[in-house]
N, C-alpha and C positions, 0 to 999 in steps of 0.2 A: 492454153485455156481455149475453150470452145464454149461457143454462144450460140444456141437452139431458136430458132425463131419460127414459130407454126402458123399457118393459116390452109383455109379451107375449114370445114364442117357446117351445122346449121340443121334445120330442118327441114326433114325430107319424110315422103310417102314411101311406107315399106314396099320395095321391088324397083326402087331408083335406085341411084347411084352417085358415089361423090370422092373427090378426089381430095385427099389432105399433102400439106406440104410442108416441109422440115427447110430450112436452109441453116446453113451453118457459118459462121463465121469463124477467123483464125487459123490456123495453118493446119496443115497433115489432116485433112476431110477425108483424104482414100482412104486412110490407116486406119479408120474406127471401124468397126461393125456399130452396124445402125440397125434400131429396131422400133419397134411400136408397142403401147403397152395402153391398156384399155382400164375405167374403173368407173364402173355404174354404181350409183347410190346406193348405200348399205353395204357393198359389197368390195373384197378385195381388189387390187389392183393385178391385172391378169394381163400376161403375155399375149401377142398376137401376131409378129412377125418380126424373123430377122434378114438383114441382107448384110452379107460379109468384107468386108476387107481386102482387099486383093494381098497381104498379108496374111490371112490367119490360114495356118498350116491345114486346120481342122476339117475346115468348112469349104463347101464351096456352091451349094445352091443353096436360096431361100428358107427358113424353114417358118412354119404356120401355126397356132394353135389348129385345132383339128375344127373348131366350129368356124371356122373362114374358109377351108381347104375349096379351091375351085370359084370363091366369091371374091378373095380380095389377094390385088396382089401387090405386093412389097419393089422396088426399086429405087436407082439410085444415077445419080447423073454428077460424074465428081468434077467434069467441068464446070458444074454449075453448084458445086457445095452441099447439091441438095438431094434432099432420100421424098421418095411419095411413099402413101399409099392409095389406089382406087382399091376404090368400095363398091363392088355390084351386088344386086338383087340383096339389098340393106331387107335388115329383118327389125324388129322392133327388141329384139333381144341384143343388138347390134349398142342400144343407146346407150353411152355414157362419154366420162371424157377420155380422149384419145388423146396421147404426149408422146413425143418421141425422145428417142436416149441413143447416147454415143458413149461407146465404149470400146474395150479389148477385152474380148472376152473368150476365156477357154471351151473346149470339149466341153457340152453336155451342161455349159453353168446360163445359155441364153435365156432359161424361163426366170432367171432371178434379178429382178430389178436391181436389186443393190449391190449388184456388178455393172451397173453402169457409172460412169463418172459424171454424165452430164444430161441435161435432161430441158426440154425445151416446156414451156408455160402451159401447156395443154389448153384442146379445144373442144366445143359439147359438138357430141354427134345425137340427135333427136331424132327416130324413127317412128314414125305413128303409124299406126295399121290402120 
């Protein structure tokens, strides 16, 4: 069993930046692939970054939704349990809530939420222009 614990987010002027944090409790924290997954009001819950497992055959760099590429980048510190993500140059299209999830997840299944097992309380990221 794994327990998701997030902080960081809040509001910010579009073209800041900000740093969100995942910490995990429970054992085997290298072995998940960690990810982040974003869901603005009215609208679905949409992928945004994953970071792999020093196990997963598949993978081996980050991978992004294409509207982050270059803005936000995904990591993970397993001394420390804990997956980030920084957020640069935040857009106001950027706003909603951001949750992280731990999983094992195959080839090409990263954009699907419900191949994670475990998912942490989610935080509002507010961007105003």
């Amino acid at each position: 069993q794994v327990q998701l614990v997030q902080s960081g987010g809040g509001l910010v002027q579009a073209g800041a930046s900000l740093r969100l944090s995942c910490a995990a409790s429970g054992r085997s924290f290298s072995r998940y692939d960690m990810a982040w997954f974003r869901q603005a009001p009215g609208k679905e819950r949409e992928f945004v970054a994953v970071t792999w497992s020093g196990t997963n055959a598949y993978r081996t760099s980050p991978l992004y939704v294409d509207s982050v590429k270059g803005r936000f980048t995904i990591s993970r510190d397993n001394t420390k349990n804990t997956v980030f993500l920084q957020m640069n140059s935040l857009k106001p299209e950027d706003t909603a809530v951001y949750s992280c999830a731990a999983g094992t997840i195959g080839s090409g299944a990263h954009y699907y939420a419900h191949k994670y097992d475990y998912w942490g309380q989610g935080t509002q990221v507010t961007v105003s222009s």
